[in-house]
C-alpha positions as CSV (number, residue, x, y, z in Angstrom):
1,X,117.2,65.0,101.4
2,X,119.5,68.1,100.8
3,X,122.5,68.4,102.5
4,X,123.0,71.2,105.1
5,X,126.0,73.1,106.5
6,X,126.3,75.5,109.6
7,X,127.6,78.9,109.2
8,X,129.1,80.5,112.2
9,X,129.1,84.4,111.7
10,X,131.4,87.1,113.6
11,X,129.6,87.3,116.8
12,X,128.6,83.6,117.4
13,X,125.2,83.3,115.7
14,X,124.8,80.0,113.6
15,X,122.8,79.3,111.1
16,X,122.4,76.3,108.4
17,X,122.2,76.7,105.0
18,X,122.0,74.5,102.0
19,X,125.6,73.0,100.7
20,X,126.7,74.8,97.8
21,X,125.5,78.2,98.5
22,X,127.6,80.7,97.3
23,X,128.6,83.7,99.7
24,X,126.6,86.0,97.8
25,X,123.2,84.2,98.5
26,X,124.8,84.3,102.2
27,X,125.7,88.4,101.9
28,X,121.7,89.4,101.3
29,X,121.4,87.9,105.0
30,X,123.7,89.4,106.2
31,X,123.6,93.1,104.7
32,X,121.3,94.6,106.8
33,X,123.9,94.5,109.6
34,X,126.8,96.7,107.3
35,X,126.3,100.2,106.6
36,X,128.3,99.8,103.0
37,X,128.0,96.9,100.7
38,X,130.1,93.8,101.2
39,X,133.0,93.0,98.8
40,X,134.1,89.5,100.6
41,X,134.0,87.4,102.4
42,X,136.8,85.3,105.7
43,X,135.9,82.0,105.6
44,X,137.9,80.1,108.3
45,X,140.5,82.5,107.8
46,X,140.7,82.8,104.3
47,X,140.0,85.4,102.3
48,X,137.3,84.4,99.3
49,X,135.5,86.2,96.6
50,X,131.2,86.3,97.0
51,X,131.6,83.4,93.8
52,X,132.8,81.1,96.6
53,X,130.5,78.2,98.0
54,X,129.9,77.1,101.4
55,X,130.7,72.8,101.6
56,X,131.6,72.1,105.4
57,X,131.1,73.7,108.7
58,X,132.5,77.0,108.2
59,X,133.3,80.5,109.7
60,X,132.2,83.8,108.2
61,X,133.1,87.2,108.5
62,X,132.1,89.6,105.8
63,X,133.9,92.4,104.6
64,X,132.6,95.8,103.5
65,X,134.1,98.6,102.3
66,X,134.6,99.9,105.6
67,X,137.3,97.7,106.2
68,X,141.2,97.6,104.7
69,X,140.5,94.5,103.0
70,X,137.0,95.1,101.4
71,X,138.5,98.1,100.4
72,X,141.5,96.6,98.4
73,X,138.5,94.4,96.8
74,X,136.6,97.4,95.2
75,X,140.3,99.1,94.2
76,X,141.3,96.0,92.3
77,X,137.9,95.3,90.6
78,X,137.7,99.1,89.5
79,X,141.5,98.5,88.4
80,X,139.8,95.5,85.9
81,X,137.1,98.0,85.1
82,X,139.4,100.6,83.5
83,X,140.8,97.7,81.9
84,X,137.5,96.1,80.4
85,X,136.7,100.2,79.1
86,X,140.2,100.7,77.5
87,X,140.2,97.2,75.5
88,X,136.1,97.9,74.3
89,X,136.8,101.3,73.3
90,X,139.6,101.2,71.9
91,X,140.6,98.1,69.4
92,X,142.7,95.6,71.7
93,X,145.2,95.4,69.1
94,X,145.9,99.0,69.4
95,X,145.9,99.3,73.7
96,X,147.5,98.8,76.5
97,X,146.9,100.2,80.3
98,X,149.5,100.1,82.3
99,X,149.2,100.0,86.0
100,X,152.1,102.2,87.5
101,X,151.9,103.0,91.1
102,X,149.4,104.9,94.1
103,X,149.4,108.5,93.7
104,X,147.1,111.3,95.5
105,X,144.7,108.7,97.0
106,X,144.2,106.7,93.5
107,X,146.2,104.6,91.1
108,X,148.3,106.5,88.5
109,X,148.3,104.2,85.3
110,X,149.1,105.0,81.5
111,X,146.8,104.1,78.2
112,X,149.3,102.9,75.6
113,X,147.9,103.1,72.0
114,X,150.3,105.0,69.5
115,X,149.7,108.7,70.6
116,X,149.3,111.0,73.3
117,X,146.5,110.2,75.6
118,X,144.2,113.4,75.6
119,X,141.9,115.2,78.1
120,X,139.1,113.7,75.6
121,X,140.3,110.3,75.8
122,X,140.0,110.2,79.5
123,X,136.1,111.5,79.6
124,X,135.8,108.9,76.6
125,X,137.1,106.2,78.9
126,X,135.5,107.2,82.0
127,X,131.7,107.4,80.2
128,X,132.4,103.8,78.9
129,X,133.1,102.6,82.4
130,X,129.9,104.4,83.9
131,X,128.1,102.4,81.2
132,X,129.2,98.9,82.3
133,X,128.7,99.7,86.4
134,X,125.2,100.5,85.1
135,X,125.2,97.4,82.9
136,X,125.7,95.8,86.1
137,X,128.1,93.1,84.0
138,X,128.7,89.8,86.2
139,X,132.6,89.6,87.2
140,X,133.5,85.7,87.2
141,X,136.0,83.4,88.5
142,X,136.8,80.8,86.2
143,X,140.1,77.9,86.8
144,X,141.7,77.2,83.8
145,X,144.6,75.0,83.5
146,X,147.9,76.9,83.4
147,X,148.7,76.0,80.0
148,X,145.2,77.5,78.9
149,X,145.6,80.8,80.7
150,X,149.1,81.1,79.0
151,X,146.8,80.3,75.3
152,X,145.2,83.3,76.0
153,X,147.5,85.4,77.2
154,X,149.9,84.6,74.1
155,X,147.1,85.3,71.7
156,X,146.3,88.4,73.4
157,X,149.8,89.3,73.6
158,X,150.2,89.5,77.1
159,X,154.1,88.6,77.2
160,X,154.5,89.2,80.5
161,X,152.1,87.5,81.7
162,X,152.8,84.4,79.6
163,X,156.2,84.2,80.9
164,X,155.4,84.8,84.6
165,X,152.8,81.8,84.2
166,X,155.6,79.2,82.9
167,X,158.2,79.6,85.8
168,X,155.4,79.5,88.3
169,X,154.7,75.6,89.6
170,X,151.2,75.6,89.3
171,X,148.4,73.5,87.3
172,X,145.6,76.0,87.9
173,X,145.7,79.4,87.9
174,X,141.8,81.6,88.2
175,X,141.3,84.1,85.4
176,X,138.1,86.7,85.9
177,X,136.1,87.4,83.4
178,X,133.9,90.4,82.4
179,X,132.3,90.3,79.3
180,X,134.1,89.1,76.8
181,X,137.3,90.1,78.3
182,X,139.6,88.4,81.1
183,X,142.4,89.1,83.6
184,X,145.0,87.3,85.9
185,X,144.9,89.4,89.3
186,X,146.5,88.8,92.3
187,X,143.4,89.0,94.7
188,X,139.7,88.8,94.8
189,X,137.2,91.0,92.7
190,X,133.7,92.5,93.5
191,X,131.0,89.8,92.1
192,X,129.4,92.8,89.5
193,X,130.3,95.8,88.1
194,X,127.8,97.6,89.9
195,X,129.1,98.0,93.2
196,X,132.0,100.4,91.7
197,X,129.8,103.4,91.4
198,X,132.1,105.9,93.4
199,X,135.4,106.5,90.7
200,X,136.9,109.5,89.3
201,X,138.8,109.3,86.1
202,X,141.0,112.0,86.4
203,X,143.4,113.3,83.5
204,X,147.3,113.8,84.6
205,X,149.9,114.3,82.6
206,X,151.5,111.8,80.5
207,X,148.7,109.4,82.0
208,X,145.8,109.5,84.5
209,X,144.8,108.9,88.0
210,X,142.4,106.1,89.0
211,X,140.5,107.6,91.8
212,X,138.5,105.9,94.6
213,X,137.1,106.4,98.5
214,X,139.0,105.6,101.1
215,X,137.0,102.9,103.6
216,X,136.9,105.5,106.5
217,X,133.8,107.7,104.0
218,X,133.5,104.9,101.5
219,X,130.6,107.0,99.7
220,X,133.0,109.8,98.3
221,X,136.1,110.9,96.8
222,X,138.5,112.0,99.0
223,X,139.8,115.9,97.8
224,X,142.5,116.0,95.7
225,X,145.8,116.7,96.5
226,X,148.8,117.1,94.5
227,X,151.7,115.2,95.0
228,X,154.3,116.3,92.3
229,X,157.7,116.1,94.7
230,X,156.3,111.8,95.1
231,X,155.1,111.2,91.0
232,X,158.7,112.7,90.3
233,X,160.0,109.8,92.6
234,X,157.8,107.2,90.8
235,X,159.2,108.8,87.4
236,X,162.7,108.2,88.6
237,X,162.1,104.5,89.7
238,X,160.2,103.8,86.5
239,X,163.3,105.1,85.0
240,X,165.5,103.0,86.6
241,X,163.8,99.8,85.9
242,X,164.3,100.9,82.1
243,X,168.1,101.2,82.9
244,X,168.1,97.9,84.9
245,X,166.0,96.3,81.5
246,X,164.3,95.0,84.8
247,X,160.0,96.2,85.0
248,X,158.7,93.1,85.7
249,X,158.6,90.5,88.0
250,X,159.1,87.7,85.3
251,X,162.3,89.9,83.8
252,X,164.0,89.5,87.1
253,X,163.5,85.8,87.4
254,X,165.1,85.6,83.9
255,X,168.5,87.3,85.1
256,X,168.5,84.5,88.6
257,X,167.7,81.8,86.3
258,X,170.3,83.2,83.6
259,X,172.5,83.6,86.2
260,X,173.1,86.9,86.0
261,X,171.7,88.7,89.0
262,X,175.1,89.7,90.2
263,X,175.3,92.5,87.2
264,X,171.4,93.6,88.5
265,X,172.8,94.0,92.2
266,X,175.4,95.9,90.9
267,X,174.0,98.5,89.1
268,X,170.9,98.8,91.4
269,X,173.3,99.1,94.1
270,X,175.4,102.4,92.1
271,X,172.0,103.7,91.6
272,X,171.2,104.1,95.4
273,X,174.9,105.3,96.0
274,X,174.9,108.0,92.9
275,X,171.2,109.0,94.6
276,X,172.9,109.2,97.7
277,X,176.1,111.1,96.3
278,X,173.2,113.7,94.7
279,X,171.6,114.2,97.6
280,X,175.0,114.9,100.2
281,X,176.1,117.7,97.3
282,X,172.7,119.4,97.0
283,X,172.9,119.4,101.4
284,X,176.9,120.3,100.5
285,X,175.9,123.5,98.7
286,X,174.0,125.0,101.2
287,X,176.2,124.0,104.2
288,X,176.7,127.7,104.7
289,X,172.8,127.7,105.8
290,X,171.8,124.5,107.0
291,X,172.3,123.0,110.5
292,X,170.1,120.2,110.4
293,X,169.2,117.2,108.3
294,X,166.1,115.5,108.9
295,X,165.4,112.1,107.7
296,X,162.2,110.6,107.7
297,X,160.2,108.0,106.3
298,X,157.6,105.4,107.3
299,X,158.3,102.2,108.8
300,X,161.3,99.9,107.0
301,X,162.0,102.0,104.6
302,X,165.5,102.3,105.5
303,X,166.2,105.2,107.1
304,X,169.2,104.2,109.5
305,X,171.0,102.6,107.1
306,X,169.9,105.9,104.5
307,X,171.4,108.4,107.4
308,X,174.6,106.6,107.7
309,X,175.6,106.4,103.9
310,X,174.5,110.0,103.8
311,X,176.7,110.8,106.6
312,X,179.6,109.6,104.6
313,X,178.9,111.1,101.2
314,X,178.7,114.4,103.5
315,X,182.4,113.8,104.9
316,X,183.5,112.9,101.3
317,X,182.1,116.9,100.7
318,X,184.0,118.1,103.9
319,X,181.3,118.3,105.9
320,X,181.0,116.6,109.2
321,X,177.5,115.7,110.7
322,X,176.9,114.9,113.9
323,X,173.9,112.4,114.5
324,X,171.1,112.9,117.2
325,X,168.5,109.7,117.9
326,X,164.9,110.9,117.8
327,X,164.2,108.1,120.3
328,X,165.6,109.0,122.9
329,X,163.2,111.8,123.7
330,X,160.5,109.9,124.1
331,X,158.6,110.9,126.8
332,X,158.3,108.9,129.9
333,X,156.1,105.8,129.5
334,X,153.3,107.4,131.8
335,X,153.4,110.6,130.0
336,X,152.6,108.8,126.5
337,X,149.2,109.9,124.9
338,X,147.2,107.4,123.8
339,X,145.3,106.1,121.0
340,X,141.5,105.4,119.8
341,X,141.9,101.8,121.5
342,X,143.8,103.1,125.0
343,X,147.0,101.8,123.8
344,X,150.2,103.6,123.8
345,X,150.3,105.8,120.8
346,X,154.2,105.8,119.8
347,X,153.8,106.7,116.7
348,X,152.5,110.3,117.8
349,X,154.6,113.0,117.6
350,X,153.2,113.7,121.0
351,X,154.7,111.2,122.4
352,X,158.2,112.8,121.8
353,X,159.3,115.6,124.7
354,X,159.1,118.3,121.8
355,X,160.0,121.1,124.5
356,X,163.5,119.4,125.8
357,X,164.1,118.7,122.4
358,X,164.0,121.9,121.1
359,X,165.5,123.6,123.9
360,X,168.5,120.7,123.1
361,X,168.7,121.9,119.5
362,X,168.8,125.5,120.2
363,X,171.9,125.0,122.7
364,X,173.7,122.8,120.7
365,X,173.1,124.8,117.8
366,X,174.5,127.6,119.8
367,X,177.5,126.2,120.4
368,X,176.8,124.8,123.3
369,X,177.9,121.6,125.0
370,X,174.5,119.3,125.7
371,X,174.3,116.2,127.6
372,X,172.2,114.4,125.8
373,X,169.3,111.4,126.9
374,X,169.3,108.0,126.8
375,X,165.7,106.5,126.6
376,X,165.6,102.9,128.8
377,X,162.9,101.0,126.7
378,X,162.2,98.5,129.4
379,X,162.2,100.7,132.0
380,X,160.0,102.9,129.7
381,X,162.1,106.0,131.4
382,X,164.5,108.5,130.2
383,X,168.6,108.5,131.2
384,X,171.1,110.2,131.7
385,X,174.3,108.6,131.2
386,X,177.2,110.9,130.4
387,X,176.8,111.4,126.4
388,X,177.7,114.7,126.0
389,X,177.8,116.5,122.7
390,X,179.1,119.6,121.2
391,X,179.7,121.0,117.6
392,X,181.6,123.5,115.8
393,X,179.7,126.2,113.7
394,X,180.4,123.6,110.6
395,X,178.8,120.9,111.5
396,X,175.2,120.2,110.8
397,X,173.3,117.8,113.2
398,X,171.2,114.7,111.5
399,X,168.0,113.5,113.1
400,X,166.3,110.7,111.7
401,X,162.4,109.6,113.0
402,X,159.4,109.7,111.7
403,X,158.3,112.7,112.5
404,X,161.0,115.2,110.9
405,X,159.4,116.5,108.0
406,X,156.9,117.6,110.5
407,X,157.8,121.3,111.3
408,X,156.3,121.1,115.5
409,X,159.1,118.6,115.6
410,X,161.8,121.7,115.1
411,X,159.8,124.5,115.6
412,X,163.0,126.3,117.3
413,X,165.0,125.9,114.4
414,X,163.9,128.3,110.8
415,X,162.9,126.8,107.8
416,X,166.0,128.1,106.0
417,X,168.5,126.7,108.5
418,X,167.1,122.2,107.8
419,X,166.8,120.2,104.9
420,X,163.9,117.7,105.2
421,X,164.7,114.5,103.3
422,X,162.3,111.8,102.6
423,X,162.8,107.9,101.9
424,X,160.2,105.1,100.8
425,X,160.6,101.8,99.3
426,X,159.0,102.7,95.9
427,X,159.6,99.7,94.2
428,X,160.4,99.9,90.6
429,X,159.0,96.8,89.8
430,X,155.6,95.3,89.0
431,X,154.3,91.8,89.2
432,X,153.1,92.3,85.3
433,X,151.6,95.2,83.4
434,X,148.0,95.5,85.8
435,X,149.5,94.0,88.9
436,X,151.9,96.6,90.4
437,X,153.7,95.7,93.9
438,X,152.7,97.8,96.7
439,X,155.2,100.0,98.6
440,X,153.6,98.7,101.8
441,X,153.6,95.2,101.1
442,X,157.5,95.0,100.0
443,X,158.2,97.6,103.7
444,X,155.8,94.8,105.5
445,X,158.2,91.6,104.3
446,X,161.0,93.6,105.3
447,X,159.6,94.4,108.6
448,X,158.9,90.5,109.1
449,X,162.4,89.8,108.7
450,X,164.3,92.8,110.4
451,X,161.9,91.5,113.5
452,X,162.9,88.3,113.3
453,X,166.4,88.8,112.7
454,X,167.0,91.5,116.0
455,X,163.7,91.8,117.8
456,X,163.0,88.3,118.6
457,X,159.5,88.9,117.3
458,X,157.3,86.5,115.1
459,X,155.4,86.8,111.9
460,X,152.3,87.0,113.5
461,X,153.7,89.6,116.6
462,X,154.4,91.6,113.5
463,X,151.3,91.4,111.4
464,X,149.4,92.3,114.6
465,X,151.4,94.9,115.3
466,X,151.3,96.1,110.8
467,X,147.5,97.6,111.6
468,X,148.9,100.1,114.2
469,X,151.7,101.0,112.2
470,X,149.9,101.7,108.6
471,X,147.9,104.1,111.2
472,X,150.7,106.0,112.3
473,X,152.2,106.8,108.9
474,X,148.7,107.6,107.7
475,X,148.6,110.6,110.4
476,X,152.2,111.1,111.3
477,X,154.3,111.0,107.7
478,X,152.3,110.5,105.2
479,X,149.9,114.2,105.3
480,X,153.8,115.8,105.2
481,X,155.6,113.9,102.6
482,X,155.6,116.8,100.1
483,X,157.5,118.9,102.7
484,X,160.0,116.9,101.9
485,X,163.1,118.7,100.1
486,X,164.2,116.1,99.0
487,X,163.2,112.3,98.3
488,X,165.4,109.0,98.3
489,X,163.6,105.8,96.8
490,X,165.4,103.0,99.3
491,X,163.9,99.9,97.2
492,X,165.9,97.4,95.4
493,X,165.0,96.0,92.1
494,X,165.8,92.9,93.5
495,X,165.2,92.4,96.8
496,X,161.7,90.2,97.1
497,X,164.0,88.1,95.7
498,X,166.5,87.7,98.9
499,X,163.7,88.3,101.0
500,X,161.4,85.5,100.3
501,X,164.0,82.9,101.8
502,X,163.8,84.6,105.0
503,X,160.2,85.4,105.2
504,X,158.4,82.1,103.6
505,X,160.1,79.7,107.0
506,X,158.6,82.6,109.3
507,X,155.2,83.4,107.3
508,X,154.5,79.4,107.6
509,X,154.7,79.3,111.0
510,X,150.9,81.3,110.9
511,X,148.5,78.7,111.5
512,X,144.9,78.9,110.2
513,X,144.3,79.3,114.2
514,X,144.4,82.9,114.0
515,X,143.0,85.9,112.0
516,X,146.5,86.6,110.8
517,X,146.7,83.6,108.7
518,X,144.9,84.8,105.7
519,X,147.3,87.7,105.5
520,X,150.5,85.5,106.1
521,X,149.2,83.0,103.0
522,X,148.3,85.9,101.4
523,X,152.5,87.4,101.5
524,X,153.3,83.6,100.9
525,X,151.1,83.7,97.7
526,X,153.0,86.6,96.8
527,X,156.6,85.7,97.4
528,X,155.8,82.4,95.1
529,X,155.9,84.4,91.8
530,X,160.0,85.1,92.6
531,X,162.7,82.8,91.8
532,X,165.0,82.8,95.0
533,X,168.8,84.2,94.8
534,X,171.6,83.9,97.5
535,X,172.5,87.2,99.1
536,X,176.5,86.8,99.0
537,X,176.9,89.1,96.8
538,X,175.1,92.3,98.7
539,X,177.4,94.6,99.7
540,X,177.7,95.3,103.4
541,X,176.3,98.9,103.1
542,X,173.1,98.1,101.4
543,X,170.3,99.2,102.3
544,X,168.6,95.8,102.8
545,X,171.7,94.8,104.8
546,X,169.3,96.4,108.0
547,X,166.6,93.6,107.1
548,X,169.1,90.6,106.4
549,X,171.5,91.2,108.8
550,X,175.7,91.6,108.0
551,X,175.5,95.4,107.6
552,X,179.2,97.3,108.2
553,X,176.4,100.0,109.8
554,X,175.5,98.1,112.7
């Protein structure tokens, strides 16, 4: 008699199916309920690909492409896809995609094969990959031993990967295959190339642009939007990992295990201070003009720390800014609009008492002496307790929050008269040469610890609280980055590396108990690939100094 196992789905129906049965068989029951095709699957909290089986009493919530997750799933598989196309129509020998960073809702990555890439290249490219999503070519999971992935890899001259797979402390690693050719990835994958039908290969100058849907209208392409002020960023941090000798994750390791991180803190920390240096001479040279400096940026990406150095660097010029906090015009907490869900919506710029502000700006600007607020955030009420400001024709003000590159913020104030700067942890480094780092994931680890450190808030308090953030930014600082005039890249090529013995303690205290857990194990999964290094050596002023503690700032 077979053996049976009961499947407990989203909203509490059961039903029992035979053990063994992969997630896939499971799926075609359940796609009727999902308007978009599913990509994965939770079971009991755990992320798995539709190649998974069902042997115990399990929990299942499917993911479509309507949701983050599901999303991520048919990014990454289209990511292999491009892949797959590049080494089949080009001689492998001869190839080599790169996978850089996000760009104008799609991945920006570079075909390596001895020349130019050419407009005719990428139609080439994108006619092979419409020919295996209509192949509908299986995409399987298969374990390997560790030393038989690194086989492969070295006879397919995958360097990188090779030596990122002998410091890790693992016997198996899962490889996915499709065709004849294979892939370490750091995630799940669709189970066939035909559920990537929605792609745009899009020619860009020296590379190309991966483009997908986003899961709000998973059926087409988002319009495309230019982004040159952010791909100049990326250009600069590629170009800095170059200087640092430092591109990979495996290369970094190297310099701990070599002992000789202390010259990569160094120099990564000049670079910030030179970029920083840059920046307070271009505001320096128009000081004439200019009587406010915005600084914005989404969440952890340093822009306290970012204001204060810049503040400095301004005084080294002659220049003497006076700083004005964005939060403490907040309205009162009665007054704050809120979201989709009925929760408080801080993150709108609506939520900031735009008229006082202004009028505040225009006085002090004036000459004016203001008393300024004080927002009480228990009392969820505005103060007033005697800070008074005024400043001399001179002096510019700084306001840093999220919404300054946002002209409603300082609608009193004209165009000419502010400089809008922009920061963002755009790492420069990528796990290996098709599994780039997210911005958002290294900004999420910080946030972990910085919450830990000085909020008295948990992993999980944070990883609920992520969702509602990555919102925000979407609507509030994201749609106005190229406002910007000009951008500072706040990452450090070696800063996963501090942060991992400060979020690992806090990311295992996520039990499998709530939904949370798959994303804590899957930061934990993550963090494993870096080799650990002692932070005595980061100078008080750094940037991550706001995550770890011990800043001279605060």
């Amino acid at each position: 008699m077979e053996e049976k196992v009961t499947v407990t789905f989203g909203k509490g129906e059961q039903k029992e199916y035979k053990k063994g049965t992969t997630l896939l068989e499971i799926s075609h029951d359940a796609a009727t309920q999902f308007s978009t095709p599913i990509m994965a699957a939770i079971m009991n909290n755990d992320i798995k690909d539709l190649q998974s089986t069902v042997e115990m009493d399990s929990r299942l919530d499917f993911l479509d492409l309507c949701t983050e997750t599901g999303m991520k799933v048919y990014q990454r598989s289209l990511t292999f896809l491009l892949i797959v196309a590049a080494q089949e129509l080009f001689p492998a020998s001869e190839v080599e995609v790169t996978v850089e960073h996000s760009l104008s809702n799609g991945l920006y990555c570079e075909l390596h094969h001895g020349r130019d890439i050419t407009p005719a290249d990428v139609k080439n490219l994108a006619g092979r990959m419409r020919e295996i999503i209509a192949e509908n070519r299986p995409i399987v999971r298969k374990s390997l031993s560790t030393a038989e992935a690194i086989e492969l890899f070295n006879a397919a001259g995958q360097k990188e990967k090779v030596k990122l797979l002998e410091q890790l402390d693992r016997k198996k690693v899962s490889l996915y295959y499709c065709g004849e050719i294979y892939d370490y990835f750091y995630g799940t994958m669709t189970p066939a190339t035909g559920y990537l039908d929605v792609f745009e290969l899009k020619y860009y100058q020296p590379g190309i642009i991966l483009r997908f849907p986003q899961k709000d209208n998973p059926s087409v392409l988002p319009k495309f939007i230019e982004n040159p002020k952010l791909f100049n960023v990326f250009q600069e941090a590629e170009a800095w990992g170059n200087i640092l000798r430092c591109g990979y994750v495996a290369n970094l390791n190297e310099y701990i295990m070599g002992k000789r991180i202390d010259e990569i803190i160094r120099i990564a920390e000049a670079l910030h201070e030179k970029k920083v240096a840059q920046i307070a001479d271009f505001v320096s040279s128009h000081r004439n003009e200019v009587r406010v400096i915005l600084v914005a940026g989404p969440s952890s990406s340093g822009k306290t720390t970012f204001a204060q150095r810049l503040n400095i660097q301004l005084r080294v010029n002659g220049v003497w800014p006076v700083p004005i906090s964005l939060d403490d015009y907040f309205l009162d907490r009665c007054y704050t609009p809120l979201d989709e869900k009925g929760e408080y919506d801080f993150e709108s710029i609506d939520a900031i008492d735009l008229e006082l502000f202004n009028d505040h700006l225009t006085r002090i600007l004036a000459g004016e002496e203001v008393e300024l607020p004080s927002f009480n955030f228990k009392t969820g009420c505005r103060e007033y307790l005697g800070h008074r400001i005024r400043i001399d024709k001179g002096q510019p003000l700084i306001v840093e929050g999220i919404h300054g590159l946002n002209e409603r913020l300082t609608s009193a104030v004209p165009r000419h008269c502010k400089i809008k700067v922009y920061i963002s942890a755009l790492t420069q480094l990528s796990i290996d040469n098709h599994n780039r780092i997210p911005t958002t994931d290294t900004r999420l680890i910080r946030r972990i610890v910085r919450d830990s450190q000085f909020r008295s808030h948990d992993a999980l308090m944070t990883l609920r609280l992520w969702p509602g953030v990555r919102r925000g930014e979407e609507r509030n600082i994201f749609p106005f980055q190229e406002e910007a005039d000009v951008m500072f890249n706040s990452a450090l090529i070696y800063e996963l590396a501090v942060l991992k013995k400060y979020a690992e303690p806090l990311l295992n205290e996520v039990t499998p108990a709530y939904p949370e857990y798959m994303e804590a194990q899957r930061l934990l999964s993550f963090l494993s690939y870096f080799s650990s290094i002692n932070d005595d050596e980061i100078p008080l002023n750094s940037i991550l100094r706001e995550f770890i503690g011990k800043s001279c700032f605060f």
